[in-house]
PyMOL CGO cylinders between C-alpha atoms (Angstrom):
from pymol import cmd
from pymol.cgo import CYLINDER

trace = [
    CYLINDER, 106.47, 105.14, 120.92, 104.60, 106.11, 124.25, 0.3, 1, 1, 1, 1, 1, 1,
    CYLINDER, 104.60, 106.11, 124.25, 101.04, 106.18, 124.09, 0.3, 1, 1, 1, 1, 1, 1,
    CYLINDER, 101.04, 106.18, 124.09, 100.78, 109.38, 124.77, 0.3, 1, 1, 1, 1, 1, 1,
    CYLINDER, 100.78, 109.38, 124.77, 102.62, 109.76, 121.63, 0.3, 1, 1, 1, 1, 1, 1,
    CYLINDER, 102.62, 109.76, 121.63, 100.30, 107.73, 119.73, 0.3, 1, 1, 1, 1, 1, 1,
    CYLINDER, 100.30, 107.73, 119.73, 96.99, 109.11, 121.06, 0.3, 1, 1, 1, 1, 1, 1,
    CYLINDER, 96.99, 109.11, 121.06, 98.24, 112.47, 120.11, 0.3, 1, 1, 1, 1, 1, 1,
    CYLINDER, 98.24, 112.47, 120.11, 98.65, 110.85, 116.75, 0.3, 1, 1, 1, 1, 1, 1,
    CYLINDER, 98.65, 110.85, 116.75, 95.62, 109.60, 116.66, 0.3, 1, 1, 1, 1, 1, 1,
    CYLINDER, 95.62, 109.60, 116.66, 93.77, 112.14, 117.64, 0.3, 1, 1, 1, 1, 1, 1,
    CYLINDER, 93.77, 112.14, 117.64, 95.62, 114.38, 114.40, 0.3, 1, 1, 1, 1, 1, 1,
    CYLINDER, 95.62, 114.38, 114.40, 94.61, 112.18, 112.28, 0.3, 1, 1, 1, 1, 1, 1,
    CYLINDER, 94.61, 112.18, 112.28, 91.04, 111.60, 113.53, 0.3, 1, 1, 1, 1, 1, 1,
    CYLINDER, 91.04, 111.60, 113.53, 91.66, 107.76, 114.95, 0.3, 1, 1, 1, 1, 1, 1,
    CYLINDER, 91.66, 107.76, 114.95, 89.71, 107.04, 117.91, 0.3, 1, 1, 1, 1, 1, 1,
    CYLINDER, 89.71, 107.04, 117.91, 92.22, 105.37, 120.02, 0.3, 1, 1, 1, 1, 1, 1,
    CYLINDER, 92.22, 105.37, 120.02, 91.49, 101.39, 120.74, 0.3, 1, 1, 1, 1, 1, 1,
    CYLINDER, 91.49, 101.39, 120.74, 93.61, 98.60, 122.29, 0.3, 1, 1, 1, 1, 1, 1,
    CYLINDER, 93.61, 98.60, 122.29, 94.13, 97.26, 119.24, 0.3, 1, 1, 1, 1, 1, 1,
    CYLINDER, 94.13, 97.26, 119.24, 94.87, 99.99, 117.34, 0.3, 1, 1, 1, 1, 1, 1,
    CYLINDER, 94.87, 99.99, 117.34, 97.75, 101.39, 119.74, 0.3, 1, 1, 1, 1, 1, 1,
    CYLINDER, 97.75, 101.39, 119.74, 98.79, 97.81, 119.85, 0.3, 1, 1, 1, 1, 1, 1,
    CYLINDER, 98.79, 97.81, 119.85, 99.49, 97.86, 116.08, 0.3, 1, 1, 1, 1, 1, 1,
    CYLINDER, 99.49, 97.86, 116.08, 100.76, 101.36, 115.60, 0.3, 1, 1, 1, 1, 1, 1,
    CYLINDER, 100.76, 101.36, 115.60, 103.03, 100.68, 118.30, 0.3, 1, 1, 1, 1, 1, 1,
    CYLINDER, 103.03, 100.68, 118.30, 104.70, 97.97, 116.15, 0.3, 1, 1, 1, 1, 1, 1,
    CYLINDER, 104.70, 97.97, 116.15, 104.93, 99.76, 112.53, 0.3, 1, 1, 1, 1, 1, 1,
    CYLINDER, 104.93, 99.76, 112.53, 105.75, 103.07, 113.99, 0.3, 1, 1, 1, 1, 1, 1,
    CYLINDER, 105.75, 103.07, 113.99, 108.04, 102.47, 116.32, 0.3, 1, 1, 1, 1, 1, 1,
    CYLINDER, 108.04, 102.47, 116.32, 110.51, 102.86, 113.89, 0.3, 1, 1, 1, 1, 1, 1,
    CYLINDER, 110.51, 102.86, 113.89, 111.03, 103.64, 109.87, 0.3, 1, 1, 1, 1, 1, 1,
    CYLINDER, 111.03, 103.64, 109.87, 110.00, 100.37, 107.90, 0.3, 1, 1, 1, 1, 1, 1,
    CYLINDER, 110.00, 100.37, 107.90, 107.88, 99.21, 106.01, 0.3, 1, 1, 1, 1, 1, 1,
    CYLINDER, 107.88, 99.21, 106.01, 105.84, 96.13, 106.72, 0.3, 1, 1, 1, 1, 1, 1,
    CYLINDER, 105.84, 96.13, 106.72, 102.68, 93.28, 105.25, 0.3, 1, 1, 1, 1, 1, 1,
    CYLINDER, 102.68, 93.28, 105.25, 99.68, 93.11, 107.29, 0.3, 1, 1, 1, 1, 1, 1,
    CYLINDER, 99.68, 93.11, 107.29, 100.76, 89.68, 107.66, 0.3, 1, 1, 1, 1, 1, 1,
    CYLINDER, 100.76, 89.68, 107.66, 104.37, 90.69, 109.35, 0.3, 1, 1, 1, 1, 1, 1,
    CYLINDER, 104.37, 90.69, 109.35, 102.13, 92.91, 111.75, 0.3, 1, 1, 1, 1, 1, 1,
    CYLINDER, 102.13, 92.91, 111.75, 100.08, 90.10, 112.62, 0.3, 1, 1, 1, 1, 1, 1,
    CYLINDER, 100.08, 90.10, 112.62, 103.07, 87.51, 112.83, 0.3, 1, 1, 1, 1, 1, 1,
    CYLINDER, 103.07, 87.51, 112.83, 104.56, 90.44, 115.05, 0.3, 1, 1, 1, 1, 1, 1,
    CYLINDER, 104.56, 90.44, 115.05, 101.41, 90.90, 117.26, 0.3, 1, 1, 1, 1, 1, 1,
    CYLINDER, 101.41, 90.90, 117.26, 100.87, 86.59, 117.55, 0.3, 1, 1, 1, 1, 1, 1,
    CYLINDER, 100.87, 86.59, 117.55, 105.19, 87.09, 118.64, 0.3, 1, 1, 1, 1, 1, 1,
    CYLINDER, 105.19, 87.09, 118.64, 104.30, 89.08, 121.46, 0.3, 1, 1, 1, 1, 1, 1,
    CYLINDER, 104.30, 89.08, 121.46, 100.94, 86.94, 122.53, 0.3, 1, 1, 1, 1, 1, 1,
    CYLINDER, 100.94, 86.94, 122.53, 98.20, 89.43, 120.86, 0.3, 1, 1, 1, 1, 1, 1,
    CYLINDER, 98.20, 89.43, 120.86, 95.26, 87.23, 120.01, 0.3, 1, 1, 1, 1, 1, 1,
    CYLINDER, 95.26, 87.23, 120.01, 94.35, 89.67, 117.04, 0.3, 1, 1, 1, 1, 1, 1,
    CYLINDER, 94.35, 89.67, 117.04, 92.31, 88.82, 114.44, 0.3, 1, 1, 1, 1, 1, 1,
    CYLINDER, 92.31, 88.82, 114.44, 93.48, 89.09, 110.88, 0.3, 1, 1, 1, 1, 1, 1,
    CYLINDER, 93.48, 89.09, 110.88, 90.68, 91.30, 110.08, 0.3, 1, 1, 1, 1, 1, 1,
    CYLINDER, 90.68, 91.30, 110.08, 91.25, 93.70, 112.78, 0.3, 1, 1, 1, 1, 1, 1,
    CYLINDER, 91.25, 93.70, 112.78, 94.99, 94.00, 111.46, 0.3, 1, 1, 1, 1, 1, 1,
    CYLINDER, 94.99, 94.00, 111.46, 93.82, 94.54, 107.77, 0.3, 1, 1, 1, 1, 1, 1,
    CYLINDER, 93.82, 94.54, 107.77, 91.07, 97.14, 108.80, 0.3, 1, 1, 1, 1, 1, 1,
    CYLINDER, 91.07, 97.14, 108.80, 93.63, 99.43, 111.12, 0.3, 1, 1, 1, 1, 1, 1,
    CYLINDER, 93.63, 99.43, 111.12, 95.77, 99.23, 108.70, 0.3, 1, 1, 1, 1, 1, 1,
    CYLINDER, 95.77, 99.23, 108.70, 93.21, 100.60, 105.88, 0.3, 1, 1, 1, 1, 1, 1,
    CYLINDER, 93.21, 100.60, 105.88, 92.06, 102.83, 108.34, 0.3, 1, 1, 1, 1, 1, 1,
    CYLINDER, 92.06, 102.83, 108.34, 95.67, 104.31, 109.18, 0.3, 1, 1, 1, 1, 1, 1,
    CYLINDER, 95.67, 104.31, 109.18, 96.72, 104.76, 105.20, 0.3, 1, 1, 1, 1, 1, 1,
    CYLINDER, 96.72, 104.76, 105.20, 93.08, 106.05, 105.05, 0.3, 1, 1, 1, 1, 1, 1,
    CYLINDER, 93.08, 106.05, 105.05, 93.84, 108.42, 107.50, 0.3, 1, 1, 1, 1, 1, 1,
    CYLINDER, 93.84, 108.42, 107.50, 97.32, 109.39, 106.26, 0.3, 1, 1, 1, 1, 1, 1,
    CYLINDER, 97.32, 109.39, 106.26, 98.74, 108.09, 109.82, 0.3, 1, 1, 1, 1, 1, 1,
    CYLINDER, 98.74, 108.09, 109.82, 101.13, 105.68, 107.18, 0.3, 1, 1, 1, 1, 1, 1,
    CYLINDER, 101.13, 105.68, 107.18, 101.61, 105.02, 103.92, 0.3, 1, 1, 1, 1, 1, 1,
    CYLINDER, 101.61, 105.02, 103.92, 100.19, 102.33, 101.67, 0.3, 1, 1, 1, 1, 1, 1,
    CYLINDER, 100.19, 102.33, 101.67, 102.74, 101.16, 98.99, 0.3, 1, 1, 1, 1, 1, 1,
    CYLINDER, 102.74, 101.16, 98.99, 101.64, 98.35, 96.65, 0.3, 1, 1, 1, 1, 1, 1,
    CYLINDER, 101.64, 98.35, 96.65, 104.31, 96.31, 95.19, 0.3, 1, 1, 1, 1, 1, 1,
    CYLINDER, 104.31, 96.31, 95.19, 102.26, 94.30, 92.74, 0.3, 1, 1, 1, 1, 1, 1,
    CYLINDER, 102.26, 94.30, 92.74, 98.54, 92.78, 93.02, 0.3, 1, 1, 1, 1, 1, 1,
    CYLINDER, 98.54, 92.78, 93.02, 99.43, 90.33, 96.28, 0.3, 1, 1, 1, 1, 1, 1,
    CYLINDER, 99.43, 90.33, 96.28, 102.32, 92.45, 97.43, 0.3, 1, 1, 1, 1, 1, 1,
    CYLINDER, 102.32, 92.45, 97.43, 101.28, 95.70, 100.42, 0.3, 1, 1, 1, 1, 1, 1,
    CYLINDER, 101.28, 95.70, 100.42, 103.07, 97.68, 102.15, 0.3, 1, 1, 1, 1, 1, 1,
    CYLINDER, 103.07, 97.68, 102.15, 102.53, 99.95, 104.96, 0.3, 1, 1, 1, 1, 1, 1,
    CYLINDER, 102.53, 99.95, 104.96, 105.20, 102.45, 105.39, 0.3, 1, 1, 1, 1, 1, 1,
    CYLINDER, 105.20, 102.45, 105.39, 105.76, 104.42, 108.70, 0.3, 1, 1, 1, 1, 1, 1,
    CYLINDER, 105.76, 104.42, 108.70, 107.65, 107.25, 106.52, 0.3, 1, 1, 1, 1, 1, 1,
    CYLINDER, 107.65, 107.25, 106.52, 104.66, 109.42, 105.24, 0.3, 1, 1, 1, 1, 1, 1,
    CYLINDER, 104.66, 109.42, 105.24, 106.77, 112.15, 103.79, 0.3, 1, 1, 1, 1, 1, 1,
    CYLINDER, 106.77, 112.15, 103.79, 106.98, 111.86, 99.74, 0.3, 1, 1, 1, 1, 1, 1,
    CYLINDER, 106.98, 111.86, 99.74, 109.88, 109.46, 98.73, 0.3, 1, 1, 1, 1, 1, 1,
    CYLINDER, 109.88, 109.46, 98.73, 110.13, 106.54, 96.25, 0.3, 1, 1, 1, 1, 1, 1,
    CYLINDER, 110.13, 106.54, 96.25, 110.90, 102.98, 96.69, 0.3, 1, 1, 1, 1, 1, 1,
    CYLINDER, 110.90, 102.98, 96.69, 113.28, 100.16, 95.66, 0.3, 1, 1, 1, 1, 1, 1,
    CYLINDER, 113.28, 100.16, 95.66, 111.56, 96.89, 95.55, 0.3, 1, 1, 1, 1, 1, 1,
    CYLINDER, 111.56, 96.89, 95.55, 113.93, 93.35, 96.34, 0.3, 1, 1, 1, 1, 1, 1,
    CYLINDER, 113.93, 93.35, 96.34, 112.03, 90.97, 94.11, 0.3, 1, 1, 1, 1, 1, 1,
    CYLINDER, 112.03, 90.97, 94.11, 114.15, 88.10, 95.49, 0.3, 1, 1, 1, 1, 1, 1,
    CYLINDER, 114.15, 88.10, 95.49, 113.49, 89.21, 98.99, 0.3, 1, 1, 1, 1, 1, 1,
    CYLINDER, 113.49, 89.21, 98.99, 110.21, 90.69, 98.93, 0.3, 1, 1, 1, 1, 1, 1,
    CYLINDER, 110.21, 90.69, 98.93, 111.33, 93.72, 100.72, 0.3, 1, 1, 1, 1, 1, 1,
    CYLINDER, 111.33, 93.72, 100.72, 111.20, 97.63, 100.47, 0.3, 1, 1, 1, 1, 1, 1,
    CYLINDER, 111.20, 97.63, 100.47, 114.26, 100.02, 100.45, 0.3, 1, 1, 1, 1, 1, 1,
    CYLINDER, 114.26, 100.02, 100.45, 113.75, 104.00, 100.39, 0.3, 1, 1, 1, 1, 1, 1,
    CYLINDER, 113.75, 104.00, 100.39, 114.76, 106.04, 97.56, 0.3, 1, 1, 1, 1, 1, 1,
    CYLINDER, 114.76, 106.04, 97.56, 115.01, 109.45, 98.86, 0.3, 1, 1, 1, 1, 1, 1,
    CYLINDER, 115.01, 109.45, 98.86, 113.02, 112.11, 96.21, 0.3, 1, 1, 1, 1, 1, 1,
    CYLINDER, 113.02, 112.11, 96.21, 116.74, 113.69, 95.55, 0.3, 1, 1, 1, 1, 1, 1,
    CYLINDER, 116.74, 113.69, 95.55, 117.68, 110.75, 93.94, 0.3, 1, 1, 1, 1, 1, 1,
    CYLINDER, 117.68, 110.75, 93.94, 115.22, 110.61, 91.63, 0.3, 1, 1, 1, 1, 1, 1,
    CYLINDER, 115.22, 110.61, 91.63, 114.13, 114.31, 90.56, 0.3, 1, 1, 1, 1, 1, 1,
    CYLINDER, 114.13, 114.31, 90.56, 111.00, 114.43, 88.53, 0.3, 1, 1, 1, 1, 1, 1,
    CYLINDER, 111.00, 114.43, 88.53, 111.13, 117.83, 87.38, 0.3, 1, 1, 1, 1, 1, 1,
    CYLINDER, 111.13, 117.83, 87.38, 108.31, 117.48, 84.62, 0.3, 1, 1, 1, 1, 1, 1,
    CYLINDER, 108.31, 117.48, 84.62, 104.80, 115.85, 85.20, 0.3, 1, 1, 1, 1, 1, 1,
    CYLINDER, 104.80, 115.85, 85.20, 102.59, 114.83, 82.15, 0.3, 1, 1, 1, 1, 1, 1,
    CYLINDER, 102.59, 114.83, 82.15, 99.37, 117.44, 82.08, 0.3, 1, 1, 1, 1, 1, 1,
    CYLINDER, 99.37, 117.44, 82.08, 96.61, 116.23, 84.36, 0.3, 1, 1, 1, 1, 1, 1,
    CYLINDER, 96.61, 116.23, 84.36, 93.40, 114.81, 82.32, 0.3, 1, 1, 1, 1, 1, 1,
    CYLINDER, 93.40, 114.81, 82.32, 90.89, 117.50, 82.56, 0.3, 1, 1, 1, 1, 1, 1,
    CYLINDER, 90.89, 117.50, 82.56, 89.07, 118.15, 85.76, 0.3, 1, 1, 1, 1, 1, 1,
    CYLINDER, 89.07, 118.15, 85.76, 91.67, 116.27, 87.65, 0.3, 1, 1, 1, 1, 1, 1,
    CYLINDER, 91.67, 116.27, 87.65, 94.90, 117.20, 89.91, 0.3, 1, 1, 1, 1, 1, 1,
    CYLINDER, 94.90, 117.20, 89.91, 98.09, 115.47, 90.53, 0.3, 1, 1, 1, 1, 1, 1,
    CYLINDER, 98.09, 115.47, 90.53, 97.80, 113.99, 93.99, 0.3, 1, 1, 1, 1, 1, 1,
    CYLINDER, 97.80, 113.99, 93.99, 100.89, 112.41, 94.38, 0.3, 1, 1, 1, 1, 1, 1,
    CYLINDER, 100.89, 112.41, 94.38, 103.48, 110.17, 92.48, 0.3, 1, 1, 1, 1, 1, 1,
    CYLINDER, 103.48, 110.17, 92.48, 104.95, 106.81, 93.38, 0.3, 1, 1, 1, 1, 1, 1,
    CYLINDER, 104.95, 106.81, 93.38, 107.77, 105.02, 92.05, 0.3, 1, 1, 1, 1, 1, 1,
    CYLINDER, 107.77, 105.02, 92.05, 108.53, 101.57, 92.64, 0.3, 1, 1, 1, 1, 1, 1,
    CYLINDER, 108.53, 101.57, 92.64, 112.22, 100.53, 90.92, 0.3, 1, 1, 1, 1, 1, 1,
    CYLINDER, 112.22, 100.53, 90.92, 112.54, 96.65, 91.27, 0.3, 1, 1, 1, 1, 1, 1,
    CYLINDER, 112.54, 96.65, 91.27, 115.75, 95.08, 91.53, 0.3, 1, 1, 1, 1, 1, 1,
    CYLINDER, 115.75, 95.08, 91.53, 117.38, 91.79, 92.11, 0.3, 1, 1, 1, 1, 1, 1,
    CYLINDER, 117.38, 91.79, 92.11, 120.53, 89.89, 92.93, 0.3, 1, 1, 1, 1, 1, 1,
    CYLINDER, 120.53, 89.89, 92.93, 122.51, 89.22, 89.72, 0.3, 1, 1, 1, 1, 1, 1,
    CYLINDER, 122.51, 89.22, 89.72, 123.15, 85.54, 89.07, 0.3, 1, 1, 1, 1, 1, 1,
]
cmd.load_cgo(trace, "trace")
């Protein structure tokens, strides 16, 4: 992505543009994937970024905050950040640790339990984990 591209984005989603934050959305959205704050950072240290790890982990909050990407969590240790922000599910590779798409088609969910009262469904993830058989 230009940055022209990204600024626009940016400026959509209320981001005030930085270095560091272009540099970062430049590598998860630059194409559909999904990626760990730590493959960002091993990404940004691969092209000679001096970034701290606390810069990555705060523009990423910031960008799921924002709705710029999506934040998936896996389990307790395991995060996500996907470039795809349109609703669609997820198939997890426990023996690889990564993150396959499940477009919503697949997987219809054509009845929803009653929200508790006072509350709204905001959204619904679904994380189907999988592994090689032995």
């Amino acid at each position: 992505m230009q940055d022209s591209e990204l600024n626009t984005l940016f400026a959509q989603h209320d981001i005030m543009p930085t270095a560091q934050r272009l540099e970062i959305a430049r590598i998860l959205l630059g194409a559909p994937q999904h990626l760990s704050a730590e493959q960002v950072m091993q990404r940004m240290h691969d092209a000679g970024s001096s970034v701290s790890k606390a810069t990555v982990y705060n523009t990423l909050g910031l960008f799921a905050e924002k709705g710029l990407v999506r934040q998936v969590i896996v389990d307790p240790t395991r995060v996500f950040y996907d470039s795809t922000t349109v609703p669609h599910f997820h198939f997890y590779h426990v023996d690889t640790g990564s993150l396959e798409d499940i477009e919503p088609d697949l997987l219809p969910l054509s009845r929803l339990p009653r929200a508790p009262d006072g509350t709204e469904v905001c959204g619904v993830d679904v994380i189907v984990r999988v592994q090689r058989r032995s």
